[in-house]
C-alpha positions as CSV (number, residue, x, y, z in Angstrom):
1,X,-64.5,-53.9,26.2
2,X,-67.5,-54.6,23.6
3,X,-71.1,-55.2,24.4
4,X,-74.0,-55.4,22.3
5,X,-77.0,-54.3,24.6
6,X,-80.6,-53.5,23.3
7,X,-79.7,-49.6,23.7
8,X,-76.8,-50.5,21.0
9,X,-72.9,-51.1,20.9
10,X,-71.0,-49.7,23.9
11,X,-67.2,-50.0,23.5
12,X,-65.0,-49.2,26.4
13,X,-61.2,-49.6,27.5
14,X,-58.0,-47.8,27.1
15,X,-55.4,-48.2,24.1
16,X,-53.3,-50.5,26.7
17,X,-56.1,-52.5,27.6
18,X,-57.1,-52.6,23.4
19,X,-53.1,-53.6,23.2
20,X,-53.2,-56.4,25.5
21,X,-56.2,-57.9,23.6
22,X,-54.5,-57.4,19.8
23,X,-51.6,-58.9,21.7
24,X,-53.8,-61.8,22.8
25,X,-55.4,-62.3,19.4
26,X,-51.8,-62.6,18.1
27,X,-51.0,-65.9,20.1
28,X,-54.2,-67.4,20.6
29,X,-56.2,-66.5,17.0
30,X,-59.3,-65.8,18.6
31,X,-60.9,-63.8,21.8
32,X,-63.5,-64.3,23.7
33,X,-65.7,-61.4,25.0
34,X,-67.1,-62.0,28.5
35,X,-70.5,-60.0,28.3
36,X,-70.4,-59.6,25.1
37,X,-74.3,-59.6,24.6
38,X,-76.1,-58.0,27.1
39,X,-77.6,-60.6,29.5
40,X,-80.8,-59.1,29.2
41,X,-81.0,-59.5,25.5
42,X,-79.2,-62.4,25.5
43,X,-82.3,-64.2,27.1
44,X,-84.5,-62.7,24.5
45,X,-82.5,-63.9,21.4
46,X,-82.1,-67.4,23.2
47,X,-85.8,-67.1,23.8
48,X,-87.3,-65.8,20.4
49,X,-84.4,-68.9,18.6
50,X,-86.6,-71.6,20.4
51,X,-89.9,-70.8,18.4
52,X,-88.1,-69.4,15.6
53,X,-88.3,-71.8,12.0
54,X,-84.7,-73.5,10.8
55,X,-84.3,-75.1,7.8
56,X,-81.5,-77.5,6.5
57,X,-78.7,-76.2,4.1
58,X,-76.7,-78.9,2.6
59,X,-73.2,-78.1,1.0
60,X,-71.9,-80.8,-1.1
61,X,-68.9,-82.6,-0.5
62,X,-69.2,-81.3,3.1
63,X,-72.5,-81.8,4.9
64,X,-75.5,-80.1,6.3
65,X,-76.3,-77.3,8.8
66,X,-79.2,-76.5,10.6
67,X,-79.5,-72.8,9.7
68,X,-81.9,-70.1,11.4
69,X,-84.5,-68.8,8.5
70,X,-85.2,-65.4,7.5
71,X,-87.3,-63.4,9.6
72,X,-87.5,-60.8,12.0
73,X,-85.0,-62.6,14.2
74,X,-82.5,-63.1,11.8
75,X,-82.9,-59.3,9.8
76,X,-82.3,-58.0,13.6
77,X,-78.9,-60.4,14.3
78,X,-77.6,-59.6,11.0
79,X,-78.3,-55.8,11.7
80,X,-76.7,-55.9,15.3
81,X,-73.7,-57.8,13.7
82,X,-73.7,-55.4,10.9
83,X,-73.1,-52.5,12.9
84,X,-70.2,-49.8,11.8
85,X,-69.0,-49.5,15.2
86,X,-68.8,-53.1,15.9
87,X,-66.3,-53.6,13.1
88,X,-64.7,-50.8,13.7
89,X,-64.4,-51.9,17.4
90,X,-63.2,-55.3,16.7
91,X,-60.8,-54.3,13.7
92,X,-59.0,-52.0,16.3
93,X,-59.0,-55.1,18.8
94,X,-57.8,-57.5,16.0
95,X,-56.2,-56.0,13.5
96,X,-57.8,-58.0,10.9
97,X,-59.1,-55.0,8.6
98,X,-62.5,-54.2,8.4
99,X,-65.2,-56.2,7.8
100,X,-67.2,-56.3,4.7
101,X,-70.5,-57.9,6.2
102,X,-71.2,-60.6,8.6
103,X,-72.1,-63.9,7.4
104,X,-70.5,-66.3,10.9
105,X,-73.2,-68.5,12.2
106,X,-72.6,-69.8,15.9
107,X,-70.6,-72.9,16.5
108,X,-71.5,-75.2,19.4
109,X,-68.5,-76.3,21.1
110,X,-68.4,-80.1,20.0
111,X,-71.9,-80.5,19.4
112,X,-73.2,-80.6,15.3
113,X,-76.7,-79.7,16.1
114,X,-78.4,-77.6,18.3
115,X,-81.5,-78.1,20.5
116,X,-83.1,-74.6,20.6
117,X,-85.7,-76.4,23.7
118,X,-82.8,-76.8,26.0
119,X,-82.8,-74.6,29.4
120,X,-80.3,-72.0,29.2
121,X,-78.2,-73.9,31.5
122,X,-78.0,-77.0,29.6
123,X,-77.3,-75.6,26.6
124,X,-73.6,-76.1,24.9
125,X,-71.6,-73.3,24.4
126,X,-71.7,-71.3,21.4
127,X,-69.0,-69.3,19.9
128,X,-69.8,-66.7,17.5
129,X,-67.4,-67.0,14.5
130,X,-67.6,-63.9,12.4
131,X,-65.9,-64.0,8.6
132,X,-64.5,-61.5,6.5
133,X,-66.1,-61.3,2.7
């Protein structure tokens, strides 16, 4: 239905098949987007995140966070998560209004730190949580 690909944001699917996925959100609170990211680029983020400098951000009262840094890698996730379409895309499969900007971070299932050396295939699964400001 949604997929971010290097060429940009391709959104696809009828109003039933939107429907079923609004419906979907409604029980379950969430979705998850099989291809979402193009695998292609997919492997290039995954690769460019294993050289790419994180820093530790501590919130008081709640704990720390290995955070990506600024850079070219994260200017270019913010500005694919960023995109007009893709809010516009996943308010009309959600519902939830727009979006003001994206601020999520990815959340591995489980797992409170992330090894950016891992092989793809041992590597947990991430979720992308994106918030509303």
């Amino acid at each position: 239905m949604i997929f971010v690909t290097r060429h940009g944001l391709i959104v696809r699917g009828s109003d039933a098949d939107f429907a079923a996925g609004r419906q979907l959100f409604a029980t379950q609170h969430c979705l998850r987007l099989e291809g979402f990211i193009e695998e292609d680029l997919l492997r290039t983020i995954r690769r460019s995140l294993r050289t790419a400098p994180f820093h530790d951000r501590t919130h008081d009262g709640i704990g720390t966070e290995l955070c990506l840094s600024e850079g070219p890698l994260s200017a270019g996730l913010e500005f694919l998560w960023n995109a007009p379409m893709l809010s516009a895309a996943l308010d009309r499969l959600t519902e939830c209004g727009p979006f003001g900007c994206f601020e999520g971070r990815e959340v591995p299932a489980g797992v409170t730190t992330i090894d950016p050396t891992l092989p793809e295939d041992r590597a947990p699964i991430r979720r992308l949580s994106r918030t509303r400001r």
